[in-house]
Backbone as CSV, one residue per row, in Angstrom:
resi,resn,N_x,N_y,N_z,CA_x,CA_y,CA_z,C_x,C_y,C_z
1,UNK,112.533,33.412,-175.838,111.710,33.008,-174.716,110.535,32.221,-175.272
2,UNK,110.406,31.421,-174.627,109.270,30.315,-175.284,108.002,30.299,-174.665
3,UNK,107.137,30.919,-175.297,105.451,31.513,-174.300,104.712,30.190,-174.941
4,UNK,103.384,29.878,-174.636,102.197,29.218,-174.893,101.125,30.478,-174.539
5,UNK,100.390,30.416,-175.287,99.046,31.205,-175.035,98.112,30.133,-175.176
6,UNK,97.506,30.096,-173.851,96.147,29.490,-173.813,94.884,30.230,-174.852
7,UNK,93.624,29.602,-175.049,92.347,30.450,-175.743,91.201,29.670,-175.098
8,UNK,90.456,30.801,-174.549,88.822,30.273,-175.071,88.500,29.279,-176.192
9,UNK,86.958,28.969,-176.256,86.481,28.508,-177.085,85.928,29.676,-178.632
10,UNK,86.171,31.093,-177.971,85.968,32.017,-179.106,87.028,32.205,-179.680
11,UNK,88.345,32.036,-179.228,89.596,32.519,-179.740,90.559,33.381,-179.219
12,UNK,89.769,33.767,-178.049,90.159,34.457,-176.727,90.853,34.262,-176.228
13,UNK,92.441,34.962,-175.955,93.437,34.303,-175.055,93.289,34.791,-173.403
14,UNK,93.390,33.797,-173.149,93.205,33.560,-171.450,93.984,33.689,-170.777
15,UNK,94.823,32.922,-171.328,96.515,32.866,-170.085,97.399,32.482,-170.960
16,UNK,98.781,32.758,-170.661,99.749,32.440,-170.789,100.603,31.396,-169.588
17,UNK,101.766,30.653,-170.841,102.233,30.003,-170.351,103.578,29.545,-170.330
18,UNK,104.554,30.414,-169.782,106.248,29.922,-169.670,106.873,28.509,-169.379
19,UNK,108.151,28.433,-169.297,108.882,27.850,-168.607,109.173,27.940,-167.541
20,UNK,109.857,27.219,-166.343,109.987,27.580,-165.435,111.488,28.614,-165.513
21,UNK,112.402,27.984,-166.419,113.545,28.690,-166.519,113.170,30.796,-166.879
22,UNK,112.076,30.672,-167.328,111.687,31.910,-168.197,111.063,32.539,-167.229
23,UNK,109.921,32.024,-166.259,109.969,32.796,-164.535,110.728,32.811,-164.134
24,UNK,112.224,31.884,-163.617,112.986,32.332,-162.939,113.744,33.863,-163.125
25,UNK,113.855,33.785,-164.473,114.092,34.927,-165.546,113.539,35.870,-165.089
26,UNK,112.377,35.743,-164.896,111.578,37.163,-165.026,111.373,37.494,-163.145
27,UNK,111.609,36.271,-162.703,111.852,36.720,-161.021,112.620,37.513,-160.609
28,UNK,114.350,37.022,-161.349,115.027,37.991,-161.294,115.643,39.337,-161.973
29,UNK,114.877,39.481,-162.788,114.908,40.540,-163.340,113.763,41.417,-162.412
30,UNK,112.943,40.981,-161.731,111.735,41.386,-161.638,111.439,41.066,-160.295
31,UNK,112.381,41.078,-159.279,112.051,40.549,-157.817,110.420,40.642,-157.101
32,UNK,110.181,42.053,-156.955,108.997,42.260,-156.626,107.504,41.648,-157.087
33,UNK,107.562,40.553,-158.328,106.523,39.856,-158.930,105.722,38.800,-158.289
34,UNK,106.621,37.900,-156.929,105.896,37.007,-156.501,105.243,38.025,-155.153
35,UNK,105.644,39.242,-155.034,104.910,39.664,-153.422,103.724,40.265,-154.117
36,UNK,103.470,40.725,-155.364,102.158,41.123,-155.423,101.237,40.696,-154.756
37,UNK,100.486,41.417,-154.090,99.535,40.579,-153.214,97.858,40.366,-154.717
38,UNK,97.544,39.428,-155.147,96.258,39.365,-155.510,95.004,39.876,-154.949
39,UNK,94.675,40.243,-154.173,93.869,41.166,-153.787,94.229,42.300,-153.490
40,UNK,93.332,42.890,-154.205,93.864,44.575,-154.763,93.376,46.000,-153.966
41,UNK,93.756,46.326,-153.285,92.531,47.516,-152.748,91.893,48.329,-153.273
42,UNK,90.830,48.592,-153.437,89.935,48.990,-154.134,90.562,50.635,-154.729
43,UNK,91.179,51.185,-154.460,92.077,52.428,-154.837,92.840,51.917,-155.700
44,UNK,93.505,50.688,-155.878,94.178,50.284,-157.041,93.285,49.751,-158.295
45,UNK,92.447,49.480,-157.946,91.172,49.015,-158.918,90.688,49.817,-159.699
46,UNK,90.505,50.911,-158.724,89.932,51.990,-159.942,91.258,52.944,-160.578
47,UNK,92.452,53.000,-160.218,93.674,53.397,-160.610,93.455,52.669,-161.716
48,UNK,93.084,51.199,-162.134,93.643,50.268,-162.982,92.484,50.693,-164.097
49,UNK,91.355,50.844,-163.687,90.166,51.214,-164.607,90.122,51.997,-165.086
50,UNK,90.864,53.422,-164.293,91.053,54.682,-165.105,92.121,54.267,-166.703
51,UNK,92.817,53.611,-165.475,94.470,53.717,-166.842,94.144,52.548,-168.258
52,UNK,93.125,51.724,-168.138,92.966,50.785,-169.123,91.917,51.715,-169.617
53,UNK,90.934,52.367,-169.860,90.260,53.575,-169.832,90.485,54.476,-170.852
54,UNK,92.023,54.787,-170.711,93.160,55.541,-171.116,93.823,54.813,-172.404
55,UNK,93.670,53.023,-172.259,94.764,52.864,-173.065,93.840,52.654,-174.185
56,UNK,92.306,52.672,-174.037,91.176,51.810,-174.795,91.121,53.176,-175.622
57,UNK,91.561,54.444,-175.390,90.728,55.494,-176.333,92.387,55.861,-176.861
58,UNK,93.709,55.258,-176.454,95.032,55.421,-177.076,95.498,54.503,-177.317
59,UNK,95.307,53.641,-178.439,95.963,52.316,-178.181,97.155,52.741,-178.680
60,UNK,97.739,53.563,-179.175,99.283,53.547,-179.722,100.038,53.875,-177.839
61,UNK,99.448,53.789,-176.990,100.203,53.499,-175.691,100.508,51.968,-175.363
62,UNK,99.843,51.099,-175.755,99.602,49.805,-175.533,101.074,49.240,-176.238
63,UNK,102.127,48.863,-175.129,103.150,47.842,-175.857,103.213,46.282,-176.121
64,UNK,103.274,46.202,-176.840,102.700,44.246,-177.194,103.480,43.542,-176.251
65,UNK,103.189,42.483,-175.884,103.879,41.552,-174.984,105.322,41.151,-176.007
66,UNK,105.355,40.813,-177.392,106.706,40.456,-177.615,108.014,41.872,-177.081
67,UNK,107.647,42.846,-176.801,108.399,44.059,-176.814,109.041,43.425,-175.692
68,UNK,108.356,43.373,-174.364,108.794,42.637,-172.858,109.465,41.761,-173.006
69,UNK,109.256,40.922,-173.811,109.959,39.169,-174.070,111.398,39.694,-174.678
70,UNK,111.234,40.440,-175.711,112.483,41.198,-176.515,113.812,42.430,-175.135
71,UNK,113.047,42.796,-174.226,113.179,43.232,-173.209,114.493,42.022,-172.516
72,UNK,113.380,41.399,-171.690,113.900,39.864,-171.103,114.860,39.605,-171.444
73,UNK,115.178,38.805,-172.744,115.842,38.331,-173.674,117.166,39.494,-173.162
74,UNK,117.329,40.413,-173.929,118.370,41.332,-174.216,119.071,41.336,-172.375
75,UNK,118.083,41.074,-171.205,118.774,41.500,-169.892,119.244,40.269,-169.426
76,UNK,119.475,38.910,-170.378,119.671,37.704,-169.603,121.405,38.001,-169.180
77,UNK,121.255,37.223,-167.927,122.578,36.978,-167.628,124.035,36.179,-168.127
């Protein structure tokens, strides 16, 4: 799977950046990704604050993004 990572001017990655073939990919593997709604209700916010919270004092919970891509990969059609 072929990513781009955007950076800041510190070195900071910002965003990422696929293919379109590699969203379609991950659409269908992953239907439910375009209904996320971006605005979050505030019960999911702090759900999200607790659990990053969680991952900041465990990082051996934290799975790297190549794991997902390695994921992807292995479920193509």
């Amino acid at each position: 799977m072929s990513i781009q990572y955007l950076s800041n001017e510190h070195g900071q990655i910002t965003a990422v950046q696929l293919t379109i073939e590699n969203w379609k990919k991950i659409k269908d593997l992953y239907p439910e990704v375009e209904s996320i709604n971006a605005s979050l209700p505030e019960w999911h916010k702090k759900f999200l604050d607790t659990r990053l919270q969680s991952l900041s004092k465990d990082s051996n919970k934290i799975v790297p993004l190549s794991t997902l891509m390695e994921e992807l990969d292995r479920n193509q059609v």
